[in-house]
Structures are given as C-alpha cells and as structure tokens.
C-alpha positions as CSV (number, residue, x, y, z in Angstrom):
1,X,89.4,65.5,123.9
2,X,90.4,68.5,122.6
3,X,91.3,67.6,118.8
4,X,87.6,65.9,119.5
5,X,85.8,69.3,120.0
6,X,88.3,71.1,117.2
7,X,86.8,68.2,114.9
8,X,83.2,69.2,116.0
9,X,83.5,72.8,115.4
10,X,85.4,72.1,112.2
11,X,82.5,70.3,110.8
12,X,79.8,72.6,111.9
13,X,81.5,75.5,110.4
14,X,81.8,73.4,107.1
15,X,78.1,72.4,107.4
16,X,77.2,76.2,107.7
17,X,79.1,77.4,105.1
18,X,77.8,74.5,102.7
19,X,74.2,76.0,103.9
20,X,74.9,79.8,103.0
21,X,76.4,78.5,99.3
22,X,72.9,76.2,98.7
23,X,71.3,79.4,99.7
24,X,73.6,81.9,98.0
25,X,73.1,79.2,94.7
26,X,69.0,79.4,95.2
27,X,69.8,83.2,95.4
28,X,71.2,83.3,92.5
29,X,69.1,81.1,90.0
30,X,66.6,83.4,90.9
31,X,68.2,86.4,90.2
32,X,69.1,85.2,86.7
33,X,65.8,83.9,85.9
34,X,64.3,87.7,86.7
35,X,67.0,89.4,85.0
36,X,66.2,86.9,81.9
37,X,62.7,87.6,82.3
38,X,63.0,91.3,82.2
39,X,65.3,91.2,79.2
40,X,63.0,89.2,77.2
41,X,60.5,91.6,78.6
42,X,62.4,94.2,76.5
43,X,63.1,92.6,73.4
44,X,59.0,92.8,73.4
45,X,58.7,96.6,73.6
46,X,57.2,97.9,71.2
47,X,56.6,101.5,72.7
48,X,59.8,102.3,74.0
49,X,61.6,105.5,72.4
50,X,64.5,104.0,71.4
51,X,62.7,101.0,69.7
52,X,61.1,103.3,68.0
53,X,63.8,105.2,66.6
54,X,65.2,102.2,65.4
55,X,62.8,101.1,63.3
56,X,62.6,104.3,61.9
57,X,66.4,104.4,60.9
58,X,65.5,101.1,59.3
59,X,63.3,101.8,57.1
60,X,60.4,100.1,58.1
61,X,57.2,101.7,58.7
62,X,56.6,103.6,61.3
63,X,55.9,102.9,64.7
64,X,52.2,104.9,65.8
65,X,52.5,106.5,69.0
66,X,49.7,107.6,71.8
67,X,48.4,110.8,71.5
68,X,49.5,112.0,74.4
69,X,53.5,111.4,73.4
C-alpha cells in the first residue's frame, strides 16, 4: 500500500509542476509580446532625443521640436 500512495503523490507533484510550467509558458508569451510591443513602439519615435540626434548626424533634415524643448 505504501509504493500505492508513493505512486499517488508522485503523480500529483508531476501534475503540479506540469501546471506551474503551462503557467510559467502563458507568463512568458506575454511578456515577449509586451516587450515586442514596446520595442516596435520605439522604432516609431519620432520625438525622442536621441532619434533626433541621429538624424541630424545623418544628414537628413532636421527633426522640428515643440516649443517648449
């Protein structure tokens, strides 16, 4: 009876720990997306200093800034 029970309790720790990786996976696609999302989000800027300067160093025309910079 006891290698029963020592079977049972090996199987529910394996079905935990194959819980906590699904949710460490979902975790982690998540995460990715976002930091994809937010370095796409900065390939986009347009207004950030060092874009600015840049585009300046290259040449091109530059960049108009608010006023209030």
């Amino acid at each position: 009876m006891a290698w029963f029970r020592g079977l049972l309790d090996t199987q529910k720790l394996l079905r935990r720990q194959q819980q906590r990786i699904a949710t460490l996976e979902e975790e982690n696609t998540a995460l990715r997306a976002q930091n994809q999302s937010m370095r796409e989000g900065m390939r986009r800027c347009v207004t950030c200093d060092y874009r600015i300067d840049f585009k300046n160093r290259q040449g091109q025309a530059p960049v108009e800034t608010s006023p209030a910079e």
